[in-house]
Each structure stands twice: as structure tokens, then as C-alpha cells.
C-alpha positions in Angstrom: -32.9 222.0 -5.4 -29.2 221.8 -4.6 -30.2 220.8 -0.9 -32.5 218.3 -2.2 -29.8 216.5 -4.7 -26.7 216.7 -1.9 -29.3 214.7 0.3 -29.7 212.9 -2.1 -26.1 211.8 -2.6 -25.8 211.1 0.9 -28.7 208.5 0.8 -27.6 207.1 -1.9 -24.2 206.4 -0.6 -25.1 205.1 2.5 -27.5 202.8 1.0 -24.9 201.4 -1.0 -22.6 200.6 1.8 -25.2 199.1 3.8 -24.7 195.4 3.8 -27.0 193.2 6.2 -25.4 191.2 9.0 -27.1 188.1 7.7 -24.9 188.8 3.9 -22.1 188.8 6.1 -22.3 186.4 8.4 -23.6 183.8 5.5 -19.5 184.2 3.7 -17.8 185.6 6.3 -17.1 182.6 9.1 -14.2 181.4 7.3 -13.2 184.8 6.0 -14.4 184.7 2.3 -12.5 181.0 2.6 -9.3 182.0 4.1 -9.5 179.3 6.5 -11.0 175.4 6.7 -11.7 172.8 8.9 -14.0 174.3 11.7 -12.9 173.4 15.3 -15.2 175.4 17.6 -18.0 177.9 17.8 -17.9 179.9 20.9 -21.1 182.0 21.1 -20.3 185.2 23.1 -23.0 188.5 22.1 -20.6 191.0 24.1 -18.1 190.9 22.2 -20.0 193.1 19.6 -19.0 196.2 21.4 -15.4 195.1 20.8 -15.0 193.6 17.7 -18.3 195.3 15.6 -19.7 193.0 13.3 -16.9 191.0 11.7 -13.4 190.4 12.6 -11.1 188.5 11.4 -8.5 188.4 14.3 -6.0 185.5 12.8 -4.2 183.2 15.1 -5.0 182.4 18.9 -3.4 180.3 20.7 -6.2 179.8 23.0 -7.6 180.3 26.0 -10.2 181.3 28.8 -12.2 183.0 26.3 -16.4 184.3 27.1 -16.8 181.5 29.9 -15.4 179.0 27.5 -11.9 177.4 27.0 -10.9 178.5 23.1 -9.1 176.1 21.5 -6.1 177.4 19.4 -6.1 178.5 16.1 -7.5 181.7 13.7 -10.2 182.8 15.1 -13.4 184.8 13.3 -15.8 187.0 14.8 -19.3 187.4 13.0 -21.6 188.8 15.1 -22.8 186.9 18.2 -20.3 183.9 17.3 -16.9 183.5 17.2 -15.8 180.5 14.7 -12.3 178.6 15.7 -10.2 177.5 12.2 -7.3 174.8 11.9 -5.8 175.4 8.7 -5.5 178.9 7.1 -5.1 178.7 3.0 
């Protein structure tokens, strides 16, 4: 029984830090609305490896960026995208 409830636990827990991508991706372009006025989408799939799901990397000043010239500003990754901001709040 003790085995069965320390499982248990450990489902539990996970299962309530799972969050699907698609929840994510849905607030998390601007950052939960850290940033406005959307200047770019770059879609680059590889970068997962890097970055994970979401990152929100701040300020580039662009570049050659996944066959694509990146324009300059604060840049979020949400899995396969990366979405280019000019203003941060």
C-alpha cells in the first residue's frame, strides 16, 4: 500500500505540471504581454533542442538567424516559431 500511494504522488505531481504546448504557445508569444507590436515570425523547428519549448530570450539586435535575416528587437521562442517584438512594457 505504501508503494501504491508514493506512486501515486508522483503521478499526481507530474500531471499537475504538465502543461500542453498548445496552452503555451496560445499566451506565451508576447511573454504573458511583456512585449507589443509584432515585427516578425521566423519559423525555425531546430531550435527546440536549444531553447525547449519557450524562451523568452529579450533583446536582439538582429541578425542571420535559421536562414532568415532577424530583425532587431526581444525576441520569443514558442516552439517551432520565434516571434520578433518592438516595444517591451
Amino acid at each position: 500500500m505504501k508503494a501504491f500511494l508514493k506512486s501515486l504522488a508522483v503521478i499526481t505531481v507530474v500531471f499537475i505540471s504538465f502543461q500542453p504546448v498548445n496552452s503555451v504557445a496560445k499566451n506565451a508569444k508576447d511573454a504573458n504581454g511583456k512585449y507589443n507590436t509584432l515585427l516578425q515570425t521566423i519559423h525555425c523547428p531546430s531550435d527546440v533542442s536549444s531553447y525547449g519549448n519557450f524562451r523568452d530570450y529579450g533583446y536582439w539586435a538582429g541578425g542571420s538567424w535559421c536562414g532568415k535575416t532577424g530583425v532587431a528587437g526581444y525576441w520569443v521562442w514558442v516552439n517551432p516559431n520565434w516571434y520578433v517584438w518592438e516595444y517591451s512594457r
